[in-house]
N, C-alpha and C positions, 0 to 999 in steps of 0.2 A: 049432589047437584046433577041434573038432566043435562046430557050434552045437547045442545043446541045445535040445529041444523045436521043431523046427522046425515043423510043423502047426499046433500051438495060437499060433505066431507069426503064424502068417499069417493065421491065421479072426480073428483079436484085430486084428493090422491093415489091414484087410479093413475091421472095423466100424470101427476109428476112423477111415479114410480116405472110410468113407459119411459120418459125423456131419461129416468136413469139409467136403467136398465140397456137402454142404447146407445148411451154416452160415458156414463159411466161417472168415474170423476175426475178432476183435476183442470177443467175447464172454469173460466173465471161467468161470474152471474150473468151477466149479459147474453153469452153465449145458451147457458140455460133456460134463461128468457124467452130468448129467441124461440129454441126450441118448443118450452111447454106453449107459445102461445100456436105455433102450429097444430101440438098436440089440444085445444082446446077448440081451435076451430073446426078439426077430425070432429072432436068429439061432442060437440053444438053447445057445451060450456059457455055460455053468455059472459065475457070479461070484458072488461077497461083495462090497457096497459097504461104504464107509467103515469096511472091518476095523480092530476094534480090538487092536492088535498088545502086546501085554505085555511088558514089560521085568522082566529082573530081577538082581541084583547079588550077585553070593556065592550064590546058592541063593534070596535074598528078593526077590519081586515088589514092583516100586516103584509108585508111585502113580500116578507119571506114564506115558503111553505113548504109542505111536504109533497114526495110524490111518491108512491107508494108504485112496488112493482105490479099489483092486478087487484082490480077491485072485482071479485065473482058473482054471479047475481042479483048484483047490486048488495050485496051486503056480507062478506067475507071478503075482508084485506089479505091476501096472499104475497107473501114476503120470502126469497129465492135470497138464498147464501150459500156461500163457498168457501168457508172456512174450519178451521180445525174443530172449533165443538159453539156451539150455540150458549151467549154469553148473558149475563142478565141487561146489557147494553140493550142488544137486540131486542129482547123484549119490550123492553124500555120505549126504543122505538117503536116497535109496535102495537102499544098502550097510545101512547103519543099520536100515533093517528087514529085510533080507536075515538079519541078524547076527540077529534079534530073533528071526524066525521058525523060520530053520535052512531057508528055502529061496532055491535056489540062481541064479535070474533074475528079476531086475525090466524095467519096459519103461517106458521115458519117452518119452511122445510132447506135442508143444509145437504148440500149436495157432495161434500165430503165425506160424509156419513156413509159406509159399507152399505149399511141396511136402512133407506129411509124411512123417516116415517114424520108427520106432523107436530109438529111444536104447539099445542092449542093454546092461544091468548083470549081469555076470554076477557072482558072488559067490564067492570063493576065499579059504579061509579058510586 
């Protein structure tokens, strides 16, 4: 299988591997956040943060919904964690808004991780 979107993979982790490299770890997501979306707008990265992602059931928009931490180019969901090791949950969730959105890669990167690197979720429906 062709990875998809390869370019916008690597300027997206690129930035999050600056935010680490200066931060380091043990900071909780949010703070992360913060950060790469600085480092996104340095680096002319086109994002959404804390997209709010709508769900809907039968045709009807439900109330509840996802918000995903960055939506990039309009079509890479970017997913920021800070914990011990990267869970099939997470994933999970981000399949979940893969499914929400109708697009087709998210990227998980876990900022606890010594040596970052992306999580690729690709989405096959």
């Amino acid at each position: 299988m062709e990875l998809i979107y390869k370019q916008e993979c690597f300027e997206i982790t690129g930035a999050v591997m600056e935010v680490h490299s200066n931060l380091g770890t043990g900071f909780l997501e949010e703070v992360y956040q913060e950060a790469l979306e600085i480092e996104f707008k340095k680096r002319g990265i086109p994002y959404e943060r804390e997209k709010i992602l709508h769900i809907f059931y039968k045709g009807e928009e439900l109330k509840k919904f996802y918000k995903a931490d960055f939506v990039c180019y309009d079509k890479i969901i970017v997913e920021l964690k800070s914990v011990k090791e990267v869970l099939p949950e997470h994933r999970a969730q981000v399949i979940n808004y893969l499914k929400a959105t109708g697009l087709q890669l998210g990227l998980i990167y876990n900022f606890k991780e010594q040596s970052i690197r992306p999580h690729r979720v690709p989405y096959i429906d």
